[in-house]
N, C-alpha and C positions, 0 to 999 in steps of 0.2 A: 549434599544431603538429598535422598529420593525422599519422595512424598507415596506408599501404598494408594496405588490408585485403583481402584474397580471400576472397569470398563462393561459398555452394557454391550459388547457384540465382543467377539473370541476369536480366536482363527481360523479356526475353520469357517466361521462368517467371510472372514477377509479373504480367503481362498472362493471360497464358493463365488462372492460377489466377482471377485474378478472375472473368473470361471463366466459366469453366467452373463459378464458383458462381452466375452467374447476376446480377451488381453492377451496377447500373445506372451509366451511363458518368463521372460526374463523382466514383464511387469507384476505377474501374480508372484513368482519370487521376491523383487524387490519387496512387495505390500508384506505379506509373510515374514519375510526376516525383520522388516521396521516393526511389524508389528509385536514379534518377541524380543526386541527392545525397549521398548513400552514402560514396562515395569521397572525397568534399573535404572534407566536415568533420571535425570533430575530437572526439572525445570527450568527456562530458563534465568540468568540473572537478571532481574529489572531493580537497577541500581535506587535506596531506598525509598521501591515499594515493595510491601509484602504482599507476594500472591499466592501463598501455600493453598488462602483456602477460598481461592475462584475458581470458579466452575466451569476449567477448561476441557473436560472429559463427560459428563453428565450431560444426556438428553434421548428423546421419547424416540427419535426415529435417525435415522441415517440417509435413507431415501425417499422420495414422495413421489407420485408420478403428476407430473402438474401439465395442462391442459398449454398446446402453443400457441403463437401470434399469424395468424395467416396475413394479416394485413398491421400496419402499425398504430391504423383506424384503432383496434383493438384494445392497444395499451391501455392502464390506470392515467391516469389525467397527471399521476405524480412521475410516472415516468416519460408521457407524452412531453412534459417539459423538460426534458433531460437529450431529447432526441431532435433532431430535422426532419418534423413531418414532410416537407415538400421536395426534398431530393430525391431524385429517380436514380441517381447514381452516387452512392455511398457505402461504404465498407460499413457493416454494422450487424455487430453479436448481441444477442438476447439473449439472459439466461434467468428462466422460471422456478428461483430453489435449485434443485441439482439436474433440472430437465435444459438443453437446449432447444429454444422456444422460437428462433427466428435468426435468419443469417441473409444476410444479402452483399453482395462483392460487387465494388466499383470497375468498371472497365481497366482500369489502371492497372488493379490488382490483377487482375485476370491475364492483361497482355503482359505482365513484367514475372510471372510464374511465383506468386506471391502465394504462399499458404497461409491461411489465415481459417481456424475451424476449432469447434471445439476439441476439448483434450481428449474424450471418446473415440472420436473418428481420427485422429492427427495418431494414435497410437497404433489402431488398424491399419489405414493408409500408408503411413509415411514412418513404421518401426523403429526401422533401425538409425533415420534422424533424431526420432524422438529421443530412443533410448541412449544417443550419443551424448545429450544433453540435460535430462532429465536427472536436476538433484547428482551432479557427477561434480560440476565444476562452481554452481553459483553455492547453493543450498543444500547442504549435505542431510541423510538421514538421519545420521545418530549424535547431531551436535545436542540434542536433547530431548525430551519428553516429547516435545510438542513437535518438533521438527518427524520427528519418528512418526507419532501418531497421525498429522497429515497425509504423510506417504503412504501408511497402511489403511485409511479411511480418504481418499482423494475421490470425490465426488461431484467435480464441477472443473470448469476452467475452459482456459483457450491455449491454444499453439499458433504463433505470427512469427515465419518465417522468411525473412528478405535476401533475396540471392545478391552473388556480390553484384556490385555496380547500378545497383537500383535503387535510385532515388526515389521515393517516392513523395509527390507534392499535398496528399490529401490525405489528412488524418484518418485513423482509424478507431473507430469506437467502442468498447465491450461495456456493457451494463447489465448488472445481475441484479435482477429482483428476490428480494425475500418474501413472500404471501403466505408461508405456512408456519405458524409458529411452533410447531409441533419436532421439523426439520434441521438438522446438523447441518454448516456449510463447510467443507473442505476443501477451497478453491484454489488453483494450481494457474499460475499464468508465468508459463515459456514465451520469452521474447528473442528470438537470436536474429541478428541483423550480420551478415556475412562482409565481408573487405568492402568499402570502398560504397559502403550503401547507406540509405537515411529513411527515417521513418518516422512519424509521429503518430502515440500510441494512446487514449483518452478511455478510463475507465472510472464507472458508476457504481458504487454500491448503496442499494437503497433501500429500506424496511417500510414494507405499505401496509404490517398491521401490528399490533403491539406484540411484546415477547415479554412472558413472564422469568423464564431463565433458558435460555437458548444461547447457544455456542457457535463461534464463525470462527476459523482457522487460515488463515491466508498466505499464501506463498506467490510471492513473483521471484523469479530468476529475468534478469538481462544481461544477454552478453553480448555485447559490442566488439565486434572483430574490427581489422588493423582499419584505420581512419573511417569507421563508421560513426555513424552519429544517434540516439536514440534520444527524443523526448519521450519521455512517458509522464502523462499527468492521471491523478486519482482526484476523487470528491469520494470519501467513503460517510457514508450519513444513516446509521444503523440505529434502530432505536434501543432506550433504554436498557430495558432486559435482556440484552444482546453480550455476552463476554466474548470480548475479538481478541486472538491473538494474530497481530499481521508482521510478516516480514516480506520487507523489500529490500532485494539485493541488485549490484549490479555490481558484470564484472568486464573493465573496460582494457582493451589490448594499447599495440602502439596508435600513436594519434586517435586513437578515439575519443568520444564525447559521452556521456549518458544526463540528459538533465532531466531533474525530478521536480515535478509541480505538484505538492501534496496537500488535498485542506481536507484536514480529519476533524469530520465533524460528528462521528458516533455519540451518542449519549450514552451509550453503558462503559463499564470498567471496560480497559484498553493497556493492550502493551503494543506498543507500535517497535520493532526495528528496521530502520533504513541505511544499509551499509553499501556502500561504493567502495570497489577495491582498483586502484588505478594502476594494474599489473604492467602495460608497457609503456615506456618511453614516449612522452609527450601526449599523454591522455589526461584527461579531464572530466571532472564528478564536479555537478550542480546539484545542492538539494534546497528547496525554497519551501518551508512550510508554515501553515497556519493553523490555528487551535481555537478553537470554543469550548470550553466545558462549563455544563452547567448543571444544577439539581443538588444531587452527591454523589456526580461519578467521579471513580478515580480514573488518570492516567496515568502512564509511562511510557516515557518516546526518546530513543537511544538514536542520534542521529551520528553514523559514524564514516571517515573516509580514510582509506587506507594508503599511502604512497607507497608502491614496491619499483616504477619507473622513475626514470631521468626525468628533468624538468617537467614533472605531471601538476598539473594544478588541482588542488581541490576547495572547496566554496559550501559554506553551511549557513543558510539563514531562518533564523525561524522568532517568530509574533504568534502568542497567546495570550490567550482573556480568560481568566478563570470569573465563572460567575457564582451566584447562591453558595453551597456550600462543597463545590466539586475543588478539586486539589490531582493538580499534575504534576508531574518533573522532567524536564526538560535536560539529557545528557546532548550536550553536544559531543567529539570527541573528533579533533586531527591526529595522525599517527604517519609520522612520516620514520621508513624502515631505512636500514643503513643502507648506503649504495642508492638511494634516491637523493641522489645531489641535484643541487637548482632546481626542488621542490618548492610550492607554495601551499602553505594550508590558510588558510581563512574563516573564520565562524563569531556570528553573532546571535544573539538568542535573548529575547525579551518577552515579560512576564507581564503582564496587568491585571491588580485583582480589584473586581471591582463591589464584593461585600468585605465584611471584618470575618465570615467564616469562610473567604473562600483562599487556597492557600497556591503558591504555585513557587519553583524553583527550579532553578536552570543554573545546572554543572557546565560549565565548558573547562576543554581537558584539553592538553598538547602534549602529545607522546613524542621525542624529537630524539631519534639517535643516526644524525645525521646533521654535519659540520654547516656544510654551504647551501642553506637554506630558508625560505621564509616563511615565517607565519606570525599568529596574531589572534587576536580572542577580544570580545567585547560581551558582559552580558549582565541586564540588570532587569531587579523584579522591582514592583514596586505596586501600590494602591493607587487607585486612580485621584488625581488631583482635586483637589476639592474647590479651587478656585476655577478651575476651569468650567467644574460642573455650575460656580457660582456665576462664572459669567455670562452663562447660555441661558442659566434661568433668571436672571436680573432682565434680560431682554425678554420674557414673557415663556421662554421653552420650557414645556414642563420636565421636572426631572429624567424621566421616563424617557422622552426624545433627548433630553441631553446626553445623557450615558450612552443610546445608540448613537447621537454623533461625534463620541468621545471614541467608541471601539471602532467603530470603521474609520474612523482617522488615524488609532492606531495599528490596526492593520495594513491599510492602504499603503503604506510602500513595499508590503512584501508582496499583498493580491499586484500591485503596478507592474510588477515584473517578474509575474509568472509569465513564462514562452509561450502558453498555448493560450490563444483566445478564449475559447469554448470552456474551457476549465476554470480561466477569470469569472465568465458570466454564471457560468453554476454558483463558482463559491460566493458569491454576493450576494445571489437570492439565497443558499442557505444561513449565509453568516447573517443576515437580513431576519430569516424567520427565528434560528437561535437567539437571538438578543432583543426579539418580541415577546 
């Protein structure tokens, strides 16, 4: 079923803008054609919740021109903590709304012929890599409404590209601020990591002023070629009035790796996809996530792993707290495809609600058409114990401290073995401020 949707920009908008950034022609095409797909298709499915009528299309502007960071002196104080004021030598993207605001490259990068830039310049520069990758193999255009509308409205993002046999030892960081509430996000993050390379990939998303109904669109593609390895970790922490729709994919070859460290802590309505598709023989998908909802936002977060290789491993873990009267759902989903023999799938997925209106539920699913293989599912919801609240406060803790040391305790073994440090320590101080 299409949902009639009226768009406040037209194509010839979408041509022009390209036009006028300067896109060399086989991306003002692509924008163009996504964009007269727009209309026919259908949203996508976010398994029971209804989003016919959120307000993934609707908002005042598309572009802003936002002022940059000459120094990191500069930053909001809410992003100065998200960053390493004192390294002289660090990989680190700034993005102001749909402006790139500040870039600086570690000597690493630089001596190992590492691209790392945003998606503006990564298309001028570097084309025909772009264009070899771009929405072809992770994220396609016309798997739906949204996916479409992205491609034809892409206004932000990075491009990090690892040639083969480069390892690299020092994380790399993209943080996009939001300051205009007025402004559309359509943010695009290409991650290809070449044969035989490694990378670790840490990105911010953070709202420094309130949004009465504003719209964020998100696409990552990761593709992991033969025995590469990619971490990629996100904190995405958007405020209220924000409608995110985000997908994160990744698409992993022979022996490779893609691990995912995710704590989604938006406050507005959310549909999150995280799909790993484990196409060669002895590769491997990690997703480790964590949830806060609180107020009355809704969720939806589809966490899914594909087997199409020989003994490829895949791993789903995910810890939510629904708090006041906010209500999520939580799809896990293994799929292991025929011809993926001495496959493993693995997924556990747990719920804490901690009022009587807050609501939360988690699907896990085994799709299994293949003999000689393993998997396994664990996954339970439940309201927070009331003896336990009982026993924190008989020792004098007022309720209030009780329930925060009831959620970070149930959290704590998924934040314990997230792979990337820096992403541990964000999510703590956020999961910290959400449940004050």
């Amino acid at each position: 079923m299409t949902v009639e949707t009226k768009l406040p920009v037209d194509q010839d908008y979408v041509s022009s803008y390209s036009k006028q950034l300067g896109e060399p022609d086989w991306l003002t095409t692509l924008r163009t054609d996504a964009f007269g797909k727009v209309k026919d298709l259908s949203l996508p499915v976010a398994d029971k919740t209804k989003i016919t009528n959120w307000n993934f299309t609707q908002f005042q502007k598309h572009t802003v021109n936002s002022d940059t960071f000459s120094s990191l002196s500069e930053l909001p104080d809410e992003v100065k903590a998200l960053v390493d004021l004192e390294s002289k030598d660090q990989s680190l993207y700034i993005q102001r709304n749909n402006t790139p605001a500040f870039l600086s490259l570690s000597n690493e990068l630089k001596d190992n012929g590492v691209i790392f830039t945003d998606i503006f310049t990564a298309v001028k520069e570097h084309s025909e890599l772009v264009q070899k990758y771009f929405m072809t193999e992770g994220v396609k255009t016309d798997e739906h409404k949204l996916t479409a509308l992205h491609a034809a409205l892409m206004n932000g993002g990075v491009f990090l590209y690892i040639p083969k046999n480069v390892e690299l030892s020092q994380p790399i960081q993209a943080v996009y601020v939001h300051d205009n509430a007025e402004v559309a996000m359509f943010n695009h993050v290409l991650v290809v990591a070449e044969d035989n390379s490694s990378v670790t990939y840490v990105e911010n998303y953070i709202s420094t002023t309130d949004v009465e109904d504003g719209v964020y669109n998100i696409v990552t593609e990761v593709l992991a070629k033969d025995n590469a390895k990619v971490a990629y970790g996100a904190v995405d922490n958007l405020s209220s009035g924000i409608t995110t729709y985000v997908n994160r994919r990744g698409i992993a070859a022979r022996d490779a790796r893609i691990e995912w460290a995710l704590g989604l802590m938006n406050d507005g309505d959310t549909v999150s996809e995280n799909v790993t598709n484990l196409m060669g023989d002895g590769s491997y998908g990690d997703t480790k996530t964590v949830v806060v909802g609180r107020g009355k936002q809704k969720q939806n977060f589809t966490t899914k792993v594909v087997h199409y290789g020989k003994n490829s491993e895949g791993y789903i873990l995910k810890h939510g707290v629904m708090k006041d009267e906010s209500s999520s759902i939580f799809n896990g989903i293994g799929k292991i495809e025929h011809g993926a023999s001495k496959s493993n799938a693995e997924q556990e997925s747990r719920v804490l609600m901690l009022s009587e209106k807050a609501r939360g539920d988690a699907n896990p699913i085994l799709l299994i058409d293949e003999d000689d293989v393993t998997a396994g599912h664990a996954a339970s919801v439940g309201r927070v114990d009331p003896l336990q609240l009982y026993y924190l406060m008989s020792r004098g803790i007022p309720q209030h401290e009780a329930e925060r040391l009831v959620i970070h305790g149930f959290l704590a073994p998924v934040v314990k073995q997230l792979p990337i440090e820096g992403v541990k320590k964000q999510l703590v101080e956020v999961i910290e401020r959400k449940v004050n």
